[in-house]
N, C-alpha and C positions, 0 to 999 in steps of 0.2 A: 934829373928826375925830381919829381917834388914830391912832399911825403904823401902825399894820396897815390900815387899811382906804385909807388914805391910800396904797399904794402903788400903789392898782388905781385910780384917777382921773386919765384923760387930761387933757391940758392941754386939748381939746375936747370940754368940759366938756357932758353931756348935761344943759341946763337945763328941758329936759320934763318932768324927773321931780318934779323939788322941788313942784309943786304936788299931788301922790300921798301925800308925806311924812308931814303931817298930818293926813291921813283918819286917820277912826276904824279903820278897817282895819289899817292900816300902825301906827299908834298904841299901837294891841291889843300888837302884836310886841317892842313894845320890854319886852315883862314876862313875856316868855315864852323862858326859856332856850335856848341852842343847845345843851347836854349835855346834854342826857334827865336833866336832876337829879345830874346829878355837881356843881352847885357847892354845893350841900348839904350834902357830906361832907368831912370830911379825906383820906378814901381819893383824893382830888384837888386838886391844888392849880391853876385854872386862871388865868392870869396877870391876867387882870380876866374881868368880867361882859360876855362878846357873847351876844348875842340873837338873835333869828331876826327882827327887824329889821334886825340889823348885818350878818346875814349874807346879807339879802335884798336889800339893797343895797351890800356886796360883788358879789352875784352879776348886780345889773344892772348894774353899771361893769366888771365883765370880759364881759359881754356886748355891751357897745357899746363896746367895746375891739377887739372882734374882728370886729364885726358893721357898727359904724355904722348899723343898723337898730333907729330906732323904736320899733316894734310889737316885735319882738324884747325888746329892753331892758326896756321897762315889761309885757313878761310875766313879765321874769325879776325884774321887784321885785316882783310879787303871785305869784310862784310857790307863798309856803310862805301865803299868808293864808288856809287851812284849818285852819292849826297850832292844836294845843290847847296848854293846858299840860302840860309834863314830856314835852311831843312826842312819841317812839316808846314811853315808858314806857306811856303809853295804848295802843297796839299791844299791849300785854304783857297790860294787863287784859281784851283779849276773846281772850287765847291766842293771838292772832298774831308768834311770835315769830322767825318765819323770813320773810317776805313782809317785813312790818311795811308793810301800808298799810291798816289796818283805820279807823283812828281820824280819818284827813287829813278835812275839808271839802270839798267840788266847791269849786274858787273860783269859781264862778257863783254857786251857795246865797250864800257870802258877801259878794257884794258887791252882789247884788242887795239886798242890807240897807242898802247904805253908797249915800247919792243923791249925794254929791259924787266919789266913783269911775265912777258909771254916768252921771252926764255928763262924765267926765275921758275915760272910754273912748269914749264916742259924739264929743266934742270930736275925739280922737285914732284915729279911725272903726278901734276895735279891736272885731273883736264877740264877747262872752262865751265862745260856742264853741270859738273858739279856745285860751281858759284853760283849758276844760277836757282840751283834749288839746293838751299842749304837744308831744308827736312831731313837730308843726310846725315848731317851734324846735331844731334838732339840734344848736345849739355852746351853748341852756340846757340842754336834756334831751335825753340816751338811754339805751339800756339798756346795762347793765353787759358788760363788760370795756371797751367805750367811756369817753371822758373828756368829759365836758362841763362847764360854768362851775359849778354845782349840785355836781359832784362835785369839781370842782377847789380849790373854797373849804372843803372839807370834808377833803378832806387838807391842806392846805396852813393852815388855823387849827388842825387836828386838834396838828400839827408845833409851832406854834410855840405857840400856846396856853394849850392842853389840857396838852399834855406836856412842851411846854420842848425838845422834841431839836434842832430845825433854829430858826435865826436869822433876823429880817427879812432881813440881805443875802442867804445860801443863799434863802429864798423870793425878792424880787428877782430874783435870778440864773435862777433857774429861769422864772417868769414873762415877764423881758424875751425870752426864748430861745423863746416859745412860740410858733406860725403856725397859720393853719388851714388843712387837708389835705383832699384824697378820700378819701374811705374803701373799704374793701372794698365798701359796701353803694352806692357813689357819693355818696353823701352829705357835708357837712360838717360838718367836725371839728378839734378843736384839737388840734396836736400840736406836738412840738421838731423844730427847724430843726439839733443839734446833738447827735451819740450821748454825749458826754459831759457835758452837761447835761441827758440826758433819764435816764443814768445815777442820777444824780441825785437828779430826782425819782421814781424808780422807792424811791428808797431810801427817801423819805418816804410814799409808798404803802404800801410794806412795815410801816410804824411803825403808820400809819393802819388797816390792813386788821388785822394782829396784834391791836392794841387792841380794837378791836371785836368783835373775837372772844373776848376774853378773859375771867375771868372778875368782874375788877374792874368791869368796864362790865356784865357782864349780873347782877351781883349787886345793885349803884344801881341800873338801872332794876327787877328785878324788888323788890325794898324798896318802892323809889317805888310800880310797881303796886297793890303787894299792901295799901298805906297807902290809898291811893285808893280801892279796894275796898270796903273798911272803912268813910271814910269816907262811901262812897254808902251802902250798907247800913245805918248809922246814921242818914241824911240829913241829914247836917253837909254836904255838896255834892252836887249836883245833874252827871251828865254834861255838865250843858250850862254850866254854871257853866265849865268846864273851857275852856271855848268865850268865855268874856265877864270872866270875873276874871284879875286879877293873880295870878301862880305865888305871890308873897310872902304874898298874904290866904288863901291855902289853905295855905299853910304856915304860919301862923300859927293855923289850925282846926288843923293835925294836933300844933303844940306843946300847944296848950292841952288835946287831949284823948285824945293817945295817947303813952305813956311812952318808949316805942325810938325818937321820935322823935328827941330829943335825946341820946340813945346814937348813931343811925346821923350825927347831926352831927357828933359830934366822933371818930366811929372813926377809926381811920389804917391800921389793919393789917386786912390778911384774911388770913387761913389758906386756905391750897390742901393737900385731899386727895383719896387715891384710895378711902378707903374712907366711908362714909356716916357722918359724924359725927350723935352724939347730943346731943338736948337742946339744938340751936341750931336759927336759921333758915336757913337751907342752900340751896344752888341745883346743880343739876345738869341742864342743857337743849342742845339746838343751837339759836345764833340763826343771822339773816343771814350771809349771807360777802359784804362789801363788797370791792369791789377795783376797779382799772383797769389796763389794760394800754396805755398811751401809744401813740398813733403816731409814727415819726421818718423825715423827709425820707428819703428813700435817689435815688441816680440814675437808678432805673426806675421812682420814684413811691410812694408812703407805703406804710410796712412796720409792724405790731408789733414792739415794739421785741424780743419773744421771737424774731424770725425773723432778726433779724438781730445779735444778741449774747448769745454764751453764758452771759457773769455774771446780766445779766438774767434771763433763762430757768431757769438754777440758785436765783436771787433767789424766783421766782416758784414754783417747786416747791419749797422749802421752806416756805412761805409756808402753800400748797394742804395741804403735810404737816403743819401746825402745829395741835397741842392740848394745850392749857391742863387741869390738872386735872380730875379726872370733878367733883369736888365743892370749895365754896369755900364761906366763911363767917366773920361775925365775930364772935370770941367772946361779949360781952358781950349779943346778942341772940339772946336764945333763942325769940322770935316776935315778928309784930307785932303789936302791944298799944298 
């Protein structure tokens, strides 16, 4: 284990799981990036290779962190087993760039494929149904301005990662401070037990939510798309390939036979304009607006942390008012080819 995922492991150690580990399912994910293809480029430097394996078991040890619930846990390590490769950049090849749930698997389809999962789950009397609509599991999944473990690990490696701003101990700190709350909706939900550590992570949400927005994240994954494309259209891969190969062996089709391949590897810079640049490949779209709004303890019962601290609230409308360039591009590619 490395020290990031190693922080989210209770000492009551959920040993359920480990037999899930080595299915072909969970298997599949260790070769399937967690950046939509940002570790590809120089345009990013992310501090090693997590997976959507790594990340899928980050998300069941904060789940049975908070839950101590089973069934719980081991949905939230088959959450992402839909995942394709280059993950939401798939989203981008059927034009889904706003939603981004175009391209995910039922995780029923998929494991009804895997016979050592469908008797780990019947062993563990979880029944498929319920994967398919995780809204059961409210501290893995809900819907956004909510926080749940799914999104939690997603700002929180986005931080330290991806971009290097916030440090294992800032994460620590932030995490040991976390409780789970009623919500508006009476539901549970994780939240800070502490307004000046939820302070905090409100600041690594801001990092998280910015980026994503930006135009360095939607310029990688439309590249990636639009390489994908191409190679389906040639039939060098197969969509479903996307579903059953290593990201590395299709990245290896796209060196051998398309030339900006190895341009968008080693680019470092992109250029941000407002006016339409010529003769390059160029990006100018809206994606998602990812974000959460934490809950924090208060003495009349769980508040957004908007309702009850103004830095926050000013935090979060600039945030809501932020945009990035109409148009962005790297010089040296002038299509994909």
């Amino acid at each position: 284990m490395n020290p990031y995922i190693n922080l989210f492991i209770d000492e009551n150690y959920p040993d359920f799981i480990d037999k899930y580990l080595t299915t072909k399912t969970l298997e599949r994910l260790k070769y399937v990036t967690q950046f939509c293809g940002c570790d590809y480029t120089k345009l990013y430097s992310p501090l090693f290779f997590y997976t959507r394996f790594d990340h899928s078991l980050v998300v069941a040890h904060m789940t049975w962190h908070f839950t101590h619930d089973k069934k719980e846990t081991i949905a939230a390590l088959l959450h992402d087993a839909g995942t394709p490769c280059f993950a939401h950049c798939i989203d981008y090849v059927f034009g889904d760039y706003v939603r981004q749930e175009s391209s995910e698997k039922k995780i029923s389809d998929v494991v009804r494929q895997d016979k050592e999962i469908l008797q780990f789950l019947k062993d563990d009397e979880i029944s498929l149904d319920t994967l398919d609509d995780l809204s059961c599991y409210t501290i893995l999944e809900n819907k956004s301005p909510q926080l749940c473990t799914d999104r939690l690990d997603g700002v929180l490696h986005t931080c330290y990662i991806w971009l290097h701003t916030h440090s294992l101990e800032q994460i620590k700190e932030v995490y040991n401070n976390m409780i789970v709350l009623e919500n508006e909706y009476g539901n549970s939900e994780i939240g800070f037990s502490n307004l000046e550590v939820a302070e905090k992570f409100v600041s690594m949400v801001y990092v998280y939510a910015r980026e994503l927005r930006g135009n360095t994240d939607k310029y990688v994954m439309k590249y990636v798309s639009e390489i994908v494309k191409l190679a389906v259209q040639r039939n060098l891969i197969t969509l479903e390939d996307l579903y059953t190969k290593k990201e590395q062996e299709i990245c290896e089709s796209f060196a051998t036979y398309f030339s900006s391949w190895s341009v968008f590897n080693e680019a470092d810079v992109l250029i941000r304009s407002e006016t339409l640049p010529d003769d390059v490949f160029s990006i100018s779209f809206d994606t998602k607006k990812r974000n959460t709004i934490p809950l924090i303890q208060t003495a009349v019962g769980a508040k957004r942390i908007i309702e009850v601290c103004d830095d926050a609230l000013a935090k979060y409308n600039e945030l809501n008012d932020y945009q990035d360039s109409k148009y962005a591009y790297v010089k040296k590619i002038r299509k994909v080819y």
